[in-house]
Backbone as ProteinMPNN parsed JSONL, in Angstrom:
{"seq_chain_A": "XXXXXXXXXXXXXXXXXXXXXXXXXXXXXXXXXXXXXXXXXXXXXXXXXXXXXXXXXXXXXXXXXXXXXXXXXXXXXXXXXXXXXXXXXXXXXXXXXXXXXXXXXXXXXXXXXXXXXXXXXXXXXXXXXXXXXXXXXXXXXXXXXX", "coords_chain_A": {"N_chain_A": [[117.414, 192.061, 77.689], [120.072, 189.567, 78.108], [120.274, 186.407, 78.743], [121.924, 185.375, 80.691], [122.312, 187.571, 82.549], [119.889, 187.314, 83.99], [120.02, 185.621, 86.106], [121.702, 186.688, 87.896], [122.592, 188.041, 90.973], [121.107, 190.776, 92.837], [123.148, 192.634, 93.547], [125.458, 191.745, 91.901], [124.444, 191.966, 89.685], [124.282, 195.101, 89.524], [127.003, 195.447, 90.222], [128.109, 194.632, 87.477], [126.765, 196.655, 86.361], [127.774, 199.089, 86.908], [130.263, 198.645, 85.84], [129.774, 198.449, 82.99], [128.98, 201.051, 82.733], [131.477, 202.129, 83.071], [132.844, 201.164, 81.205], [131.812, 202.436, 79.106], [131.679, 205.111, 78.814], [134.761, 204.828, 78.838], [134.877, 204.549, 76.364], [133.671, 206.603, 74.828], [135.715, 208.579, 75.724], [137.885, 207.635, 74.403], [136.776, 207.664, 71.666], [136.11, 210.316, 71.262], [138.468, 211.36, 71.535], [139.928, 210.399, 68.925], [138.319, 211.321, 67.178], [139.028, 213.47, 67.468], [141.8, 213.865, 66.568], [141.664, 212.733, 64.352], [140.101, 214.942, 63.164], [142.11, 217.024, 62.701], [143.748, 215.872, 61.28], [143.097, 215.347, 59.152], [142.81, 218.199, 58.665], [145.195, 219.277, 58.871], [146.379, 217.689, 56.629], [145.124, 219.062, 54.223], [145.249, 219.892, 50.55], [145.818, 217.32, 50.484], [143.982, 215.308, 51.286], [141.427, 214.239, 49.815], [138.312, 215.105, 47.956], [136.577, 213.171, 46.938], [136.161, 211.356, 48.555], [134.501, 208.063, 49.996], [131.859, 207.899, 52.481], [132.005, 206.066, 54.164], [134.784, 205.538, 53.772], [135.857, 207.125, 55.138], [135.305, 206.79, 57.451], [136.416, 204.28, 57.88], [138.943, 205.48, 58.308], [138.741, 207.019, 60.552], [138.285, 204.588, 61.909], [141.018, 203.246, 62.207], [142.004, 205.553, 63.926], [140.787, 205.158, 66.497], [141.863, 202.665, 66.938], [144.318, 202.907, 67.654], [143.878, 204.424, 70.051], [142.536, 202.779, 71.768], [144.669, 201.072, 71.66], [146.857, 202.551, 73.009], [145.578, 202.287, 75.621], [145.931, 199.389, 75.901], [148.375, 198.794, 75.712], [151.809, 199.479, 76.498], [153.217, 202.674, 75.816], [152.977, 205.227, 73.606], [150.595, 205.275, 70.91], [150.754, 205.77, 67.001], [148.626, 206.929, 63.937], [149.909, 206.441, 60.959], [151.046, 207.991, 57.721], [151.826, 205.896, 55.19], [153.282, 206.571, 52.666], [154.396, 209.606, 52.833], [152.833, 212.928, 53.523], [153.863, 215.24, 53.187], [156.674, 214.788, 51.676], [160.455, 214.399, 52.134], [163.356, 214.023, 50.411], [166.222, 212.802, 52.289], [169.037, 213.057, 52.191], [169.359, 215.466, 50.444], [167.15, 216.819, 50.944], [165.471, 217.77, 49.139], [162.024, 218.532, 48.396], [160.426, 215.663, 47.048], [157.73, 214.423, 47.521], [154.179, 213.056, 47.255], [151.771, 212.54, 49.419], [148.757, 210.809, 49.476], [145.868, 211.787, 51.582], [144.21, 209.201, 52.857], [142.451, 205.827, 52.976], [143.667, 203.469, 52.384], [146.361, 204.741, 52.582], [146.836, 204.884, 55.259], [148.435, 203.593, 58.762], [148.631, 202.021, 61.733], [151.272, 202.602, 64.028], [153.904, 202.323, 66.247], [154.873, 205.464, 68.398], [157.508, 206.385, 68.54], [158.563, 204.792, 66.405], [156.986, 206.126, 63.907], [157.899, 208.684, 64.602], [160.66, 208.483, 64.495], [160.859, 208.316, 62.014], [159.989, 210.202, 60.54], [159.181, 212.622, 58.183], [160.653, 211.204, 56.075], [161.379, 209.518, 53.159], [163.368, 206.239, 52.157], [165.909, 206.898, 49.952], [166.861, 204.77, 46.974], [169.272, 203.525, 45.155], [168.83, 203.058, 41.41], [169.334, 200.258, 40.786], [169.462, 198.62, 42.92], [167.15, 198.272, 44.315], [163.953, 196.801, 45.115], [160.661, 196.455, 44.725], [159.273, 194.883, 45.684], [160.199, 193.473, 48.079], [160.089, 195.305, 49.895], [157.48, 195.657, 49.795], [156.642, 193.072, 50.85], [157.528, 192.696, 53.614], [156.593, 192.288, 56.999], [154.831, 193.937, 59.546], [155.663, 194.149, 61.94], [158.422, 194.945, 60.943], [159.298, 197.516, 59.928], [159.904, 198.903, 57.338], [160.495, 201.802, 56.543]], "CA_chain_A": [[118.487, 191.678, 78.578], [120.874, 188.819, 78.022], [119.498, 185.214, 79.813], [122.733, 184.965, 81.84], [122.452, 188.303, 83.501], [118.885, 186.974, 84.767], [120.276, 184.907, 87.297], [122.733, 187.478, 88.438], [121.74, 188.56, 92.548], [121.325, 192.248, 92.903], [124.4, 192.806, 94.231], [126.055, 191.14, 91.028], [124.068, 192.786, 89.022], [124.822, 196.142, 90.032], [128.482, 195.54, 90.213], [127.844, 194.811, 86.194], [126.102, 197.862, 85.2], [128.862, 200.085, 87.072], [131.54, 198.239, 85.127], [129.233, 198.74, 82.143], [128.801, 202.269, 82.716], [133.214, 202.747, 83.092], [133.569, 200.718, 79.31], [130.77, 203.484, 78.037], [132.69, 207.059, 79.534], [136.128, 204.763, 78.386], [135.333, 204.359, 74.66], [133.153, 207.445, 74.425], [136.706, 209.053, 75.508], [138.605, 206.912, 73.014], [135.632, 208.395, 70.596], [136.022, 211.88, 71.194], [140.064, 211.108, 71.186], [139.947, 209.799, 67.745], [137.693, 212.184, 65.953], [140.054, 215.485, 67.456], [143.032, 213.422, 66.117], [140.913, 212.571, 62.581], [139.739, 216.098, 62.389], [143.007, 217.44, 62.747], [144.567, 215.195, 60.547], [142.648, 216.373, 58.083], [142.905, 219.354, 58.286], [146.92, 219.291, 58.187], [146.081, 217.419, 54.941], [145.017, 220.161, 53.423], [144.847, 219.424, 49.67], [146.311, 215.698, 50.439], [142.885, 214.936, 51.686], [140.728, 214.317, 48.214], [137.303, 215.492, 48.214], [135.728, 212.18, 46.497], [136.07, 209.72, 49.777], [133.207, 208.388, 50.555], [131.603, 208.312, 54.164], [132.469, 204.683, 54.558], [136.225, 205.228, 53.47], [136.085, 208.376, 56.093], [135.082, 205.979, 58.636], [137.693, 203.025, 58.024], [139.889, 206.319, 58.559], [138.35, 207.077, 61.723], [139.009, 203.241, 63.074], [142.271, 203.396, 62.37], [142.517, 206.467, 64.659], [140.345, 204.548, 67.572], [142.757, 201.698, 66.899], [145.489, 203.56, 68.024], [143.252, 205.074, 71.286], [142.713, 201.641, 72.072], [146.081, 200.679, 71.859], [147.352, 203.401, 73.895], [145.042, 201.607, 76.863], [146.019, 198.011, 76.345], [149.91, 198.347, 75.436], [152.737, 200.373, 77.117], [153.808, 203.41, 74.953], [152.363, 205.786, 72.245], [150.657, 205.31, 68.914], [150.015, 207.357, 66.136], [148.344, 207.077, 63.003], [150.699, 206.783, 59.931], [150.894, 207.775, 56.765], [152.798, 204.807, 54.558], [153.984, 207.569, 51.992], [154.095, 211.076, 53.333], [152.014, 213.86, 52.615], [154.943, 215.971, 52.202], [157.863, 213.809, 51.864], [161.471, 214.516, 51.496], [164.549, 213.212, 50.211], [166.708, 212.968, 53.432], [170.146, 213.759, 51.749], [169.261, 216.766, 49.753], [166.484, 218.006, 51.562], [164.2, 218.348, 48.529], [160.309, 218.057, 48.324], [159.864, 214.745, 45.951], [156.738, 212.832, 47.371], [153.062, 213.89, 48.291], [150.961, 211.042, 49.662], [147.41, 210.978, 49.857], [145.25, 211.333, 53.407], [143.181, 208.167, 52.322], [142.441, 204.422, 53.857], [144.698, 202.488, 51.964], [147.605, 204.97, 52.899], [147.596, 204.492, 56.578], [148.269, 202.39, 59.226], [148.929, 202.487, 63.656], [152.445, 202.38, 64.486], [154.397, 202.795, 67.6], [154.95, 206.539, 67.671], [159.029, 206.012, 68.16], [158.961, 204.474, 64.922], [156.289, 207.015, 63.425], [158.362, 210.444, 64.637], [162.513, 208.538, 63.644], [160.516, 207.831, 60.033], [159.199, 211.773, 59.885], [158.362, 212.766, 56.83], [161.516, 211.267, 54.823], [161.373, 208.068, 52.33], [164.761, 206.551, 51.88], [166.457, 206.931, 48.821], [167.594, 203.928, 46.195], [169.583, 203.504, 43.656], [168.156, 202.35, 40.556], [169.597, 198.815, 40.423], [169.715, 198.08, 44.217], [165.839, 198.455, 44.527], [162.965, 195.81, 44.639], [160.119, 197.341, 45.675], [158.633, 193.276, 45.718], [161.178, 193.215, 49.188], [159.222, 196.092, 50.906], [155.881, 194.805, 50.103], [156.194, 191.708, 51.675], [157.831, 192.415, 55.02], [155.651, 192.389, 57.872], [154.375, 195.381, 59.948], [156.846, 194.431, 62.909], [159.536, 195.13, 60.416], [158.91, 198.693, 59.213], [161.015, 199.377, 56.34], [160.97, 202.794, 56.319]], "C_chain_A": [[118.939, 190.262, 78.216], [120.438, 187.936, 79.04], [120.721, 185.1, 80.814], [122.84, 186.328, 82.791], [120.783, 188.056, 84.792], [119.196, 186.208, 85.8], [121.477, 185.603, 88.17], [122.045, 187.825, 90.267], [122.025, 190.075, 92.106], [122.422, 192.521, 92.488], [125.594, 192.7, 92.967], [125.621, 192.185, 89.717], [123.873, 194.433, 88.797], [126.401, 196.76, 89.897], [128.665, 195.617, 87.891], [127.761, 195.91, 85.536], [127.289, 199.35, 85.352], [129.979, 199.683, 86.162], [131.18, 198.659, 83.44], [129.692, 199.959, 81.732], [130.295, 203.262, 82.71], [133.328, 202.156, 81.556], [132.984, 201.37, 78.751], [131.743, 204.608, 77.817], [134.003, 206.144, 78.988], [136.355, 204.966, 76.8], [134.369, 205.665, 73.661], [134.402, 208.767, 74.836], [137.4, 209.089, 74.142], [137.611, 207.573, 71.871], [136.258, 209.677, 69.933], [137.72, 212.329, 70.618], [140.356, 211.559, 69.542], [139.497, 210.753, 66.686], [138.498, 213.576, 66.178], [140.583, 214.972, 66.643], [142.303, 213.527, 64.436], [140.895, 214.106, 62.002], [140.661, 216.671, 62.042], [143.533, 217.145, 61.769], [144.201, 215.821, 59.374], [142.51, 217.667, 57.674], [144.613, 220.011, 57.73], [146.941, 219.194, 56.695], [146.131, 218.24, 54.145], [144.402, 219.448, 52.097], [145.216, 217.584, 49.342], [144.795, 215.198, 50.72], [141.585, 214.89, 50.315], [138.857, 214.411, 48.776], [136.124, 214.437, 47.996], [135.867, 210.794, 47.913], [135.049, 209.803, 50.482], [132.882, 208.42, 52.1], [131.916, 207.035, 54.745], [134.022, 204.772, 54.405], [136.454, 206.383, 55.114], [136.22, 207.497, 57.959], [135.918, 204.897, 59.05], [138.971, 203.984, 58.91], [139.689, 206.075, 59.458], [138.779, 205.906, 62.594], [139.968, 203.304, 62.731], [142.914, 204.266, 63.781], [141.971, 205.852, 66.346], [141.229, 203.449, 67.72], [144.074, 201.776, 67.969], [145.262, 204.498, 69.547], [143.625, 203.829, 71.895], [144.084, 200.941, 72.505], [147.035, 201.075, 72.97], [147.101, 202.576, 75.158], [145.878, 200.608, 77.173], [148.105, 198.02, 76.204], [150.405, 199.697, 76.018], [153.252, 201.443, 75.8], [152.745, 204.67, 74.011], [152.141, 205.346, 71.247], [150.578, 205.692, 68.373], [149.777, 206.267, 64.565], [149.393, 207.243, 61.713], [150.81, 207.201, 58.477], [151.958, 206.861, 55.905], [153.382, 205.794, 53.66], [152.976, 209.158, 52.248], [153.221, 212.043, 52.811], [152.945, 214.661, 52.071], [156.116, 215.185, 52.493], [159.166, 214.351, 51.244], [162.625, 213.981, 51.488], [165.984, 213.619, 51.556], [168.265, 213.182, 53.145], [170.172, 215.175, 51.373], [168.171, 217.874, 50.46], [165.482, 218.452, 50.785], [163.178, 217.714, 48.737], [160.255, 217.277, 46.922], [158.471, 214.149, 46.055], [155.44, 213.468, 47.918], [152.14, 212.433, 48.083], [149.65, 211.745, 49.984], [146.72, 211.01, 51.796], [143.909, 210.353, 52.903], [143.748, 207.015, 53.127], [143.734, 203.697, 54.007], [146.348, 203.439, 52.36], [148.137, 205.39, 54.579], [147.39, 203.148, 57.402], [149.1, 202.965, 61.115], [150.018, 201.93, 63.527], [153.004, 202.947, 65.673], [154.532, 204.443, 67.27], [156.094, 206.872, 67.599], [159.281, 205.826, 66.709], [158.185, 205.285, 64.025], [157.805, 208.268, 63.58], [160.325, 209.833, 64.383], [162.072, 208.156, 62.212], [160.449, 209.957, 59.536], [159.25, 211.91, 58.487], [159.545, 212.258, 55.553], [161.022, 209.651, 54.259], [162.702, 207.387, 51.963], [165.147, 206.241, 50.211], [167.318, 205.335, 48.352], [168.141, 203.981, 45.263], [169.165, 202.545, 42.892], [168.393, 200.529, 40.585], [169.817, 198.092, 41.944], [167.621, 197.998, 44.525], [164.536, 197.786, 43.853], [161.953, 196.459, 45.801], [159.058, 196.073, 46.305], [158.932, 193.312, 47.49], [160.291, 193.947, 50.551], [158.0, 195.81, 51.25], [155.754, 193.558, 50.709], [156.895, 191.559, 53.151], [156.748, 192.86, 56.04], [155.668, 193.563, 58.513], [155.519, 195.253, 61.427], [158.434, 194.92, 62.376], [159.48, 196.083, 59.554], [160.016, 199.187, 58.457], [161.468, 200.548, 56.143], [160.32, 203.946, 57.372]], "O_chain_A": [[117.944, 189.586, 77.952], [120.192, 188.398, 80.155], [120.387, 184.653, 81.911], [123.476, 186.175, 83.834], [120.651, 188.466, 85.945], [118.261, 186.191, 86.6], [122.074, 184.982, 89.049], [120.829, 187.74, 90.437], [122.867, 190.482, 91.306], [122.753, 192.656, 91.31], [126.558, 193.465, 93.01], [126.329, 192.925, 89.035], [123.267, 194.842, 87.806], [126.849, 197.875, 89.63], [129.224, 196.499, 87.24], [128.351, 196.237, 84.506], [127.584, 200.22, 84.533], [130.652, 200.619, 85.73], [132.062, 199.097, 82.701], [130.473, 200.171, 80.804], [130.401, 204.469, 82.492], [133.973, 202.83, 80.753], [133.263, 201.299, 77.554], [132.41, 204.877, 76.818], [134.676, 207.009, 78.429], [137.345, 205.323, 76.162], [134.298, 205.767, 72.436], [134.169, 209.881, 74.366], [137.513, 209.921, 73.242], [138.336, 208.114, 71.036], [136.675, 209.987, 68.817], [138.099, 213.141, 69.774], [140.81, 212.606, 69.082], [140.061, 210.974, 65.614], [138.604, 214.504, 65.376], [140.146, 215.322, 65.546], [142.55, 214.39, 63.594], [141.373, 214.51, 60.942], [140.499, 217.114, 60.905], [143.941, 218.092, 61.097], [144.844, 216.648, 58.728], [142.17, 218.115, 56.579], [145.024, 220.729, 56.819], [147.278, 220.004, 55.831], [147.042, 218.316, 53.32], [143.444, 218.677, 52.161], [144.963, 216.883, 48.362], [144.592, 214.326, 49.876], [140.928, 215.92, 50.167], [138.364, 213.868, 49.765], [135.024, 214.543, 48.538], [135.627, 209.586, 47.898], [134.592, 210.687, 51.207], [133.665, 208.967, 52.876], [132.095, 207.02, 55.962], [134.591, 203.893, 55.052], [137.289, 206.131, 55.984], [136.861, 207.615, 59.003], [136.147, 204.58, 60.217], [139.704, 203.548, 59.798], [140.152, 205.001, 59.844], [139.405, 206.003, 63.65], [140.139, 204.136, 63.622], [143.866, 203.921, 64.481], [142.696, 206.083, 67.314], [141.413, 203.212, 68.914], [144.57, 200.97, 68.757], [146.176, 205.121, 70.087], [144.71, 203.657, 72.451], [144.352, 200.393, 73.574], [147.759, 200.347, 73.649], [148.063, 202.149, 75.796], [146.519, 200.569, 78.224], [148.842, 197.158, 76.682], [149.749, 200.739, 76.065], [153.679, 200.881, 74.792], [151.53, 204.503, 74.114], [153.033, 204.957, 70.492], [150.072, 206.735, 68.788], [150.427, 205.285, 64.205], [149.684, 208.422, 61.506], [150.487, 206.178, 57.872], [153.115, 207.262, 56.035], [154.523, 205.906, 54.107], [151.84, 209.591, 52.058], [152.87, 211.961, 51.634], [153.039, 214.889, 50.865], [156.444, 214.991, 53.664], [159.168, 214.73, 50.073], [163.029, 213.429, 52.511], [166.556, 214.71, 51.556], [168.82, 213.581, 54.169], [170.92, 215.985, 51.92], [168.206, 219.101, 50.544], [164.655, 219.265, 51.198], [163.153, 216.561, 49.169], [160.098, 217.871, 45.855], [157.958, 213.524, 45.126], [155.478, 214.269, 48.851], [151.921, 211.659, 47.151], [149.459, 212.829, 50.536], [147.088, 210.415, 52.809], [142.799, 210.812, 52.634], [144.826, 206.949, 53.718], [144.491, 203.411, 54.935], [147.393, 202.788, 52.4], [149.173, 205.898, 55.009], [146.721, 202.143, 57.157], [149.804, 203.921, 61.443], [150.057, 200.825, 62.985], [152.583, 204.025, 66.092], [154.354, 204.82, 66.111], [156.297, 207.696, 66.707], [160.008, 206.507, 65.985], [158.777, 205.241, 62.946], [158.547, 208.539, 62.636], [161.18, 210.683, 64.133], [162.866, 207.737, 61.369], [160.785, 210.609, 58.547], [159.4, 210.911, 57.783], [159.489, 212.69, 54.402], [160.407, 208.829, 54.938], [163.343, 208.171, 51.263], [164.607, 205.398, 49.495], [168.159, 204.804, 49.077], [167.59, 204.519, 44.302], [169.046, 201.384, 43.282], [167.471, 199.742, 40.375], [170.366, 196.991, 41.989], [167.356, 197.143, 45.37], [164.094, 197.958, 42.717], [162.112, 196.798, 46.974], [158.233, 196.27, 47.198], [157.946, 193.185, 48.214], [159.964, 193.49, 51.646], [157.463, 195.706, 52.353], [154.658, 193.103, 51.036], [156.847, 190.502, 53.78], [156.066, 193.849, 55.775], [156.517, 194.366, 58.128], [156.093, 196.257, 61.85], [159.379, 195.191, 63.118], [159.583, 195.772, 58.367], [160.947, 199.825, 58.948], [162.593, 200.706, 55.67], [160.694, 205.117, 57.312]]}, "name": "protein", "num_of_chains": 1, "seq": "XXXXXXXXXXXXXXXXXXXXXXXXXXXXXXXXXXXXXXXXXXXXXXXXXXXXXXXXXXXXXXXXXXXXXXXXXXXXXXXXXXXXXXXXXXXXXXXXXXXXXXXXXXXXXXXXXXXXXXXXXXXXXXXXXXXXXXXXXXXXXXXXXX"}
């Protein structure tokens, strides 16, 4: 036990362990949340999901998806889980299938889910000489490029 709960009165100490016992049942929600959403995800994946990630990369996954539980709590709105380039991605003029993104660490990230579901699965199109891809990489996450 922790030296500052030793001087707690009953009464105090009591009130503690109930408050305790609501942040356990809240993040063993958020838990259970996280791993449907994960399992799921992966399973959408399908073959986007690569068979060599190890159990530590699986797990960065996983906080990402608690990230976004969490979030839900402390901020007004929806989040979701993103993928930065789609699993199936398509060109939003034509309509064809150009882009298949991995279900791995480095290719997500928690975004509002407004700005997740008006992105859906397209990438936008550049023309060759208008396009620095330097421009995208360095804008910040409040300023979602695509």
């Amino acid at each position: 036990m922790e030296d500052w709960r030793k001087n707690l009165t009953p009464e105090e100490a009591r009130e503690l362990e109930v408050e305790d016992a609501h942040l356990r049942r809240r993040d063993a929600v958020f838990r259970k949340r996280a791993k449907d959403a994960f399992r799921m995800a992966c399973k959408r994946a399908g073959p986007a999901m690569p068979v060599w990630l190890s159990a530590g990369q699986k797990e960065s996954m996983l906080e990402l998806y608690l990230v976004a539980q969490h979030l839900e709590a402390v901020r007004s709105g929806k989040w979701q889980v993103d993928h930065i380039v789609p699993l199936h991605g398509t060109c939003p003029e034509t309509g064809n299938f150009y882009i298949c993104g991995l279900h791995v660490p480095s290719n997500l990230r928690v975004i509002a889910a407004e700005h997740n579901r008006s992105r859906s699965h397209n990438l936008p199109t550049f023309d060759q000489s208008g396009f620095d891809s330097k421009d995208i990489l360095n804008q910040s996450d409040d300023e979602i490029p695509f």
